[in-house]
C-alpha positions as CSV (number, residue, x, y, z in Angstrom):
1,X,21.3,-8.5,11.1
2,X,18.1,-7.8,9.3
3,X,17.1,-4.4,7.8
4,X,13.6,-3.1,8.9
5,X,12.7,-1.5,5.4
6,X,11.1,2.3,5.0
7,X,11.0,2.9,8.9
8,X,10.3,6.8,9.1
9,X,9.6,9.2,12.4
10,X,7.4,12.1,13.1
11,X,7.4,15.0,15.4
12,X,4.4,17.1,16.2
13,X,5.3,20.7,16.6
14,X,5.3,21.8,20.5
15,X,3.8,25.2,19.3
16,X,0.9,23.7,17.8
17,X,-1.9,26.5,17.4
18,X,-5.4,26.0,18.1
19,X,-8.0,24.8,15.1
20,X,-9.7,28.1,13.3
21,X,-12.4,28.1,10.8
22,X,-10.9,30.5,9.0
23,X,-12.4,29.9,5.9
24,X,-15.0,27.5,4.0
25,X,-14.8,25.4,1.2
26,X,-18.2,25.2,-1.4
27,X,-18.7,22.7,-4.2
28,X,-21.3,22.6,-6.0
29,X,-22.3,18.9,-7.6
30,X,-23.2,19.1,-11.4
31,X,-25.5,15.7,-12.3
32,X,-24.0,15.0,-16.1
33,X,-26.8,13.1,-18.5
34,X,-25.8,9.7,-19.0
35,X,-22.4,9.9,-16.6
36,X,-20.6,7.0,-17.4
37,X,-18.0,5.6,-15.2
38,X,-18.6,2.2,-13.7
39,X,-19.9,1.3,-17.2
40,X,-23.6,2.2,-16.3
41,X,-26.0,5.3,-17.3
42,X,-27.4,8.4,-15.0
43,X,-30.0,9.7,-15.7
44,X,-30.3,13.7,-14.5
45,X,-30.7,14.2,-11.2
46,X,-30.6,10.8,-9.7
47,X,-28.0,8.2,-7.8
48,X,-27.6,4.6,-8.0
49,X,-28.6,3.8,-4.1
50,X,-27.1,3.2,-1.9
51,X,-23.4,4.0,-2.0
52,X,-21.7,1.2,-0.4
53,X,-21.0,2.4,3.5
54,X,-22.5,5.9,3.3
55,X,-26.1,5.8,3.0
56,X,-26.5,3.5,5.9
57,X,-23.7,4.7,8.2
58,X,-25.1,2.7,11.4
59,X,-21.6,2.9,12.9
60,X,-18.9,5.2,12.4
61,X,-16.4,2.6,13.5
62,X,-17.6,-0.2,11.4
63,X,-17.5,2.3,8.1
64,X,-13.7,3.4,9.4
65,X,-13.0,-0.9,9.6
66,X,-14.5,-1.1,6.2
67,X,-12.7,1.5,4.7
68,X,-9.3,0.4,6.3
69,X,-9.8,-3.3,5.7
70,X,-8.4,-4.0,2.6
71,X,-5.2,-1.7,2.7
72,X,-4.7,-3.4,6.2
73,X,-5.2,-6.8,4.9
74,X,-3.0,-6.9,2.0
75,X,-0.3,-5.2,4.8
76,X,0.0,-8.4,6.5
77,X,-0.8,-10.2,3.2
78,X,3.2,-8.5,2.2
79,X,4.4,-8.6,5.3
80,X,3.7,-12.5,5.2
81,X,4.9,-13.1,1.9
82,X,8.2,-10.7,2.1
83,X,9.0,-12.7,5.5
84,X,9.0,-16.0,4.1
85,X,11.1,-15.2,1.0
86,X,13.7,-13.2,3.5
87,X,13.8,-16.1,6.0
88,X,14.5,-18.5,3.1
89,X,17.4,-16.6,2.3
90,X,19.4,-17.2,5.3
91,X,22.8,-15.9,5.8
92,X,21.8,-13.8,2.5
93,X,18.7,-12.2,4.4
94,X,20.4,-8.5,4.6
95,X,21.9,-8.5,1.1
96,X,18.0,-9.1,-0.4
97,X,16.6,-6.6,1.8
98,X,19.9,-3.9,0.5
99,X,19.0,-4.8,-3.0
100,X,15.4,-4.9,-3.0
101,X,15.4,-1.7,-1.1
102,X,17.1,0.2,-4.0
103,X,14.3,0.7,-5.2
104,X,11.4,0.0,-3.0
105,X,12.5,2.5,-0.4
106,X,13.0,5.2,-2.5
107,X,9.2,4.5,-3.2
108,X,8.1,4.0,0.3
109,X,9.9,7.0,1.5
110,X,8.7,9.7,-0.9
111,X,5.1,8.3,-0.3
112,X,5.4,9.2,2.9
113,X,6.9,13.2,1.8
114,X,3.9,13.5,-0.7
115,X,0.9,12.5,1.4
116,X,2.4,14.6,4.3
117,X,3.1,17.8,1.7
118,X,-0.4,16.9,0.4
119,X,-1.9,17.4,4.1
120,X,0.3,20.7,4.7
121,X,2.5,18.6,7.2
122,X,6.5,19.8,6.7
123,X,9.4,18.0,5.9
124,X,12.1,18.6,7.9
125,X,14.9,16.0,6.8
126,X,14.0,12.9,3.9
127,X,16.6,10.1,3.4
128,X,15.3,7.9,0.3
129,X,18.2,5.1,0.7
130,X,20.3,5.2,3.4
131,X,21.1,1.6,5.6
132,X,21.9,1.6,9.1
133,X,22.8,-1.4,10.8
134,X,22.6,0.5,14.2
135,X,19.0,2.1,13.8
136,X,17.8,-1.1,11.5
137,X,16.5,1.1,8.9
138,X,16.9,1.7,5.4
139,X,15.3,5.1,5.0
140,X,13.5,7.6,6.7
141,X,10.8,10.9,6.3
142,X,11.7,13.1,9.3
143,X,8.6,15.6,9.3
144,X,6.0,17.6,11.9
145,X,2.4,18.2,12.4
146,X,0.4,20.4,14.7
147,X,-1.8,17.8,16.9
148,X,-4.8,20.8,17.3
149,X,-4.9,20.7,13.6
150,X,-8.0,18.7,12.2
151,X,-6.5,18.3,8.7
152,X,-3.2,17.3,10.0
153,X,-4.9,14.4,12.5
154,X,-6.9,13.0,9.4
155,X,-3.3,13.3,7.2
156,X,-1.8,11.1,9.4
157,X,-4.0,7.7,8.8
158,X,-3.2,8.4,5.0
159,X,0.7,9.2,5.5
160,X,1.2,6.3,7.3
161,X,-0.5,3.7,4.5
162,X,1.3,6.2,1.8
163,X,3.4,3.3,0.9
164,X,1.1,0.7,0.4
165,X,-1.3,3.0,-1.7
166,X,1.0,4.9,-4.3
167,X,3.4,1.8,-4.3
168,X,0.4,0.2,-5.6
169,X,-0.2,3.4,-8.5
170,X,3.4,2.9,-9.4
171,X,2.7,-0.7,-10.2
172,X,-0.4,0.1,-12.1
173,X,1.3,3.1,-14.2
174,X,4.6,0.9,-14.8
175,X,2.2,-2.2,-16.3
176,X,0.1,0.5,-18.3
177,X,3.0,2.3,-20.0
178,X,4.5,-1.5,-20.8
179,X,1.7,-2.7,-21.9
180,X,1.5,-5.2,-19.2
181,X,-2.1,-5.8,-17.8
182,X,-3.7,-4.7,-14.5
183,X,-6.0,-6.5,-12.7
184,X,-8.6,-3.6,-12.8
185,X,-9.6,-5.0,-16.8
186,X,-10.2,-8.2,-15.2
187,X,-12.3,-7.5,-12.1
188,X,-15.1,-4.4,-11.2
189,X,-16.5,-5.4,-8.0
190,X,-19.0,-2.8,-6.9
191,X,-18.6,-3.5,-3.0
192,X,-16.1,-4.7,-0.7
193,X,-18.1,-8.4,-0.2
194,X,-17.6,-9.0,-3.9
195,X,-14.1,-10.0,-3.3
196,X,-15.2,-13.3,-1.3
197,X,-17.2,-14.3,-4.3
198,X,-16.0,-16.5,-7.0
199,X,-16.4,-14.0,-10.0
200,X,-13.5,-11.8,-8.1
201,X,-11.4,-15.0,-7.7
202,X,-11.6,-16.1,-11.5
203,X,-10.9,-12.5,-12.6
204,X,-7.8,-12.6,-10.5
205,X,-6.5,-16.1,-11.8
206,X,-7.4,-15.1,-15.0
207,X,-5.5,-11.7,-14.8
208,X,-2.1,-13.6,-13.4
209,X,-2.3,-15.9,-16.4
210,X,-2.5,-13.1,-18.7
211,X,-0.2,-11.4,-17.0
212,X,2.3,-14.6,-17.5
213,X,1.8,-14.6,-20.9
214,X,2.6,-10.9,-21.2
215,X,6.1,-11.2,-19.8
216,X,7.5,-11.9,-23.4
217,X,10.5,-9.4,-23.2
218,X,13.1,-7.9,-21.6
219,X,11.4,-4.5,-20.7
220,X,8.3,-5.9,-20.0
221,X,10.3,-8.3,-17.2
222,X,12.1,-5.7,-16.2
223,X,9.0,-3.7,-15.1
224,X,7.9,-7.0,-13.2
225,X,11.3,-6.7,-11.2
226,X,10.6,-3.7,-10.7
227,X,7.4,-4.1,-9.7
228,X,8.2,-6.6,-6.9
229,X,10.7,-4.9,-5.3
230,X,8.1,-1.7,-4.8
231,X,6.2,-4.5,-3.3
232,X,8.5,-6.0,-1.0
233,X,8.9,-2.7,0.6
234,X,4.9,-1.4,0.3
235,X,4.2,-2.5,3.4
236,X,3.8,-0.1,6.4
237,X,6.5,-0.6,9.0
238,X,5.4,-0.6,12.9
239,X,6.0,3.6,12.9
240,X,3.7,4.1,10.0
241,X,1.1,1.6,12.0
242,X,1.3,3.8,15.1
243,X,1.4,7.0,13.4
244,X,-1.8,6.0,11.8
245,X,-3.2,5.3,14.6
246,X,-2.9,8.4,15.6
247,X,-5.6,10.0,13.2
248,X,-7.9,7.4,14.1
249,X,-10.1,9.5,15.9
250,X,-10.5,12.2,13.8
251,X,-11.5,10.0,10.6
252,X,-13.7,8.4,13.1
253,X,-15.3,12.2,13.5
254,X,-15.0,12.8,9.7
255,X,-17.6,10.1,9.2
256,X,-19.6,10.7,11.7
257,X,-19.6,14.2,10.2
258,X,-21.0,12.8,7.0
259,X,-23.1,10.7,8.3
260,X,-25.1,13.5,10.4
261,X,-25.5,15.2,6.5
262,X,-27.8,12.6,5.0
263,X,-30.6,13.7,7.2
264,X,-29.7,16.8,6.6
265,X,-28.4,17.2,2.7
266,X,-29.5,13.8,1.0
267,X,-28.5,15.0,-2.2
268,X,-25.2,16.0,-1.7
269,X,-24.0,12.9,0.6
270,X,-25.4,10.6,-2.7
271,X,-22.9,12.3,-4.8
272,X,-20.0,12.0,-2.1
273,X,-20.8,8.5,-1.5
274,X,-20.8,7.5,-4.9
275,X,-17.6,9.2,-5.9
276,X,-15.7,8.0,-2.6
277,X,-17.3,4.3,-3.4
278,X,-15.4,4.8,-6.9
279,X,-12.5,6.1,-5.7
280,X,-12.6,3.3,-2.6
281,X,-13.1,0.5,-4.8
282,X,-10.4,1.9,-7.5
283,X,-7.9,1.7,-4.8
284,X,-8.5,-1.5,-3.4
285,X,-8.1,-3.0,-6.9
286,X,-4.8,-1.8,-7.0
287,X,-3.4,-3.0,-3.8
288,X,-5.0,-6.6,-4.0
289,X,-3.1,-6.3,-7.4
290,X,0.2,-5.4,-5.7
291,X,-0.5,-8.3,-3.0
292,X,-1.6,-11.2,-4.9
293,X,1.8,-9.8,-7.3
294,X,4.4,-9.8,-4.2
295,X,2.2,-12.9,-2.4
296,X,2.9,-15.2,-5.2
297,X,6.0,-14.0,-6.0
298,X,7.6,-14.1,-3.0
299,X,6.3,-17.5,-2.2
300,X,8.0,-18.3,-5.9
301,X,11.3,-16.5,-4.4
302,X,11.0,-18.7,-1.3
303,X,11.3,-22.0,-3.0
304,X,14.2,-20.8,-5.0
305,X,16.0,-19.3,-2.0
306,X,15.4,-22.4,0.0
307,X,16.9,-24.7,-3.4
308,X,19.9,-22.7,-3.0
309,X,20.5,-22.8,0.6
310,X,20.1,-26.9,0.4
311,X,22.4,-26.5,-2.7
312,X,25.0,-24.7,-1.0
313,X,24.8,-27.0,2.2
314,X,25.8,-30.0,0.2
315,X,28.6,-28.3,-1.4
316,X,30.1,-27.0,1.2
317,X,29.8,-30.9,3.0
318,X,31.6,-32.6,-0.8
319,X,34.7,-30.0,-0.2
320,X,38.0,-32.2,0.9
321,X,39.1,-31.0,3.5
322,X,43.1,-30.9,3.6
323,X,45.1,-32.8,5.6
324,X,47.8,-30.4,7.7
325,X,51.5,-30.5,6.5
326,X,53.8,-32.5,8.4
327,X,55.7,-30.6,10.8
328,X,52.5,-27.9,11.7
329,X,49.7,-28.4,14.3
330,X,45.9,-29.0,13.4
């Protein structure tokens, strides 16, 4: 019996009090001379335009399909990969999944506590690592919500792609403490169409050869175990789907929120767009890092476990098999 990996529940609060405005939140947006973070220069007072997504936000939907596309992509990028290397192991299926999920679940579980603790959700019972054959789960995040509670709905869309987003950080903070590199030196698209084009493509190619090349060690290949066993259990399960689903609507409102503001504070939404485009883009890079990691080793993975399983099917055909003692039935 297989293992669903990093399955968790949820359970809004029956008692769930109605949405107050109790207090507001002001920011004010300083324009820094010469701001440098996508390797260009500001001048004071003015905005590269327009932010991918949020100076033209025709459709609220579209932008919410935008944003979600590439964390949702990669999803069923893993979930493809981390199939076919499971399914080539056979009758050794549920022993991967218990040893990968050492140390992915632990990750994909306590992505799910911090993102909820981050949205003021609480945790009423967390188990990092613990299989069970009868609920076909590995680990779990037991917490509640209050439905009437704005901040709460949005939470859930980002609590249930927790796993696939700081599994992807851990990766990027385990290659840049051992010196391994991360794909975000070798590509800086500036919008989401720049990953179909073939400057994207050569930057990822040439950041898995450098990354092959790294490998020279013993620490710096066991961070790349590491590294794809947080992958092989990144991916959202069907729970963390729905739940996401779930807060759907309000992001859908959030952005139609901001984009009522450009008629009204054009200024202000530049700035927001430009730092969420950042912070978008940022993000992305490291999941399609964490995909095109597990994708290719996994496929890797598959060929091996699929060697093995031919292997042990002829050796189990060349045993003798021994004739019965005289005297005893067959």
């Amino acid at each position: 019996m297989s293992i669903t990996p990093g399955l968790h529940f949820q359970r809004p609060c029956d008692d769930a009090p109605e949405s107050q405005n109790d207090r507001q939140l002001q920011k004010q947006y300083e324009i820094v001379d010469k701001l440098r973070i996508d390797g260009s220069s500001r001048q004071p007072g003015t905005f590269h335009a327009p932010p991918f997504g949020f100076r033209k936000m025709s459709n609220p939907i579209v932008d919410l399909a935008l944003i979600l596309a590439v964390p949702l992509l990669a999803a069923v990028i893993l979930t493809l990969a981390n199939e076919i290397y499971y399914r080539s192991l056979g009758r050794y299926r549920r022993n991967g999944v218990l040893i990968t999920g050492a140390v992915g679940t632990p990750v994909h579980e306590l992505a799910h506590a911090l993102m909820a603790i981050l949205f003021g959700m609480k945790i009423k019972k967390i188990a990092f690592y613990a299989p069970d054959p009868v609920s076909n789960t590995l680990g779990y995040v037991d917490y509640s919500y209050y439905p009437a509670r704005f901040s709460h709905k949005v939470g859930l869309v980002f609590v249930g792609l927790a796993p696939l987003i700081i599994g992807s950080y851990v990766v990027v903070v385990a290659f840049a403490l051992s010196g391994l590199p991360n794909l975000h030196s070798f590509t800086g698209f500036n919008n989401l169409n720049d990953i179909g084009g073939t400057p994207f493509w050569r930057g990822l190619v040439t950041w898995m050869q450098s990354l092959l090349t790294s490998t020279d060690s013993l620490m710096s290949g066991a961070v790349l175990l590491v590294a794809l066993m947080v992958g092989s259990h990144a991916t959202p399960s069907r729970a963390d789907l729905k739940g996401s689903m779930g807060g759907a609507v309000a992001v859908v409102a959030l952005l139609t929120c901001l984009w009522g503001l450009q008629s009204i504070w054009p200024a202000m939404h530049d700035a927001i767009g430009y730092y969420l485009r950042y912070g978008l883009f940022h993000v992305s890079t490291a999941i399609i890092q964490l995909a095109a990691l597990s994708t290719v080793a996994g496929l890797i993975l598959a060929v091996v476990g699929m060697g093995f399983r031919v292997l042990s099917a002829k050796f189990s055909q060349a045993e003798p098999k021994l004739a019965p003692a005289e005297g005893t039935p067959e």
